[in-house]
N, C-alpha and C positions, 0 to 999 in steps of 0.2 A: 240016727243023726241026719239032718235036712240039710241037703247041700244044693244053694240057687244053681239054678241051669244059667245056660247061656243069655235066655232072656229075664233075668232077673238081676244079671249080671250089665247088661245091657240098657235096663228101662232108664235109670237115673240119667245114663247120656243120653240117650232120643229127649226125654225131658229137658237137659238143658241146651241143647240142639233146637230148640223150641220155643226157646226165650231170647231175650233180649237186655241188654246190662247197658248201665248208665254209669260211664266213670269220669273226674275230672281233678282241675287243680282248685282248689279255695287259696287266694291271694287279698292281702290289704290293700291300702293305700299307696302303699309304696314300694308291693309290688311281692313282697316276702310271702313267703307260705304261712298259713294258719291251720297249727295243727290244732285235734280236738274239737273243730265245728261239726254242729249238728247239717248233716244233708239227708232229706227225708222227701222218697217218692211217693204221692197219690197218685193213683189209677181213679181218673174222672170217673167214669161210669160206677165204679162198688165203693169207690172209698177206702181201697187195700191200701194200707200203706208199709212201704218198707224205708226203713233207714239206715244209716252207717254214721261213724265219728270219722273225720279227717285224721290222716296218720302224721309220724312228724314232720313228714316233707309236703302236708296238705294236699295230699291226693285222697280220693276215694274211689270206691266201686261199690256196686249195688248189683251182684249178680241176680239170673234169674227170674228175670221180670216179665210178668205178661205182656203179650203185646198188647197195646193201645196207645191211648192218649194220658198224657201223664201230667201233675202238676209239681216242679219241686222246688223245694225249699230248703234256705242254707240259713242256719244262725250260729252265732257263739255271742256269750256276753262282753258286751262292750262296743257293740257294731253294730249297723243298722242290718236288717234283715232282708234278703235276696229271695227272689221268686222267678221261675220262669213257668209259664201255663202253658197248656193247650202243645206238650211236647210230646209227636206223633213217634214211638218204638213199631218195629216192623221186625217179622220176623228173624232171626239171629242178628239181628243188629247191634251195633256197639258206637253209642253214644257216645261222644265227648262233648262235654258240659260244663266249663269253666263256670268260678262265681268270683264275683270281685267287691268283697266286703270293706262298706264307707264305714268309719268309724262311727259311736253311734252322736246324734246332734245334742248341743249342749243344752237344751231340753228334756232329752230323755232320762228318765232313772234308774241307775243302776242300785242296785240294793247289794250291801255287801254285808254278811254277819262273822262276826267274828269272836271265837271262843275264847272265855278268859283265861 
């Protein structure tokens, strides 16, 4: 039977010791939480992306993240959709990154299907 030593025990936290997490709140218009939006980080340079769903009190976290330069994005349907670019993660650093979701304009289309 293989039993990890000390450093095998250890690698995973030097690992997240090493990264960087982006967390915040998703609010509407009027100020309330949005739970269930999509908030989804790129890493400019490769393209990695990770993402999260907002919880019910519209917060998220995105552990774990390389450090760089990020681009992120917050959607859910019925709202117009939120960006922030060129957002610089530095070693163990912890982000907060609010989004503030405009309803979407009466323009836009929403598709809704519905089962008989």
């Amino acid at each position: 039977m293989h039993r990890p030593g000390i450093i095998g025990i250890l690698f995973p936290l030097t690992v997240l010791a090493q990264t960087a997490t982006i967390e915040g709140l998703v609010t509407d218009p009027s100020g309330a939480a949005v739970p269930d939006a999509s908030v989804v980080a790129t890493l400019e340079s490769t393209g990695t992306v990770r993402g999260v769903n907002t919880d019910e009190q519209g917060r998220y976290r995105i552990l774990a993240l390389t450090v760089g330069t990020y681009t992120i994005r917050c959607q859910k349907p019925g709202f117009q959709n939120a960006e922030v670019r060129r957002v610089a993660l530095s070693l163990n650093q912890t982000l907060e990154q609010p989004f503030h979701l405009n309803l979407a304009e009466a323009g836009t289309s929403i598709d809704v299907h519905e089962q008989p």
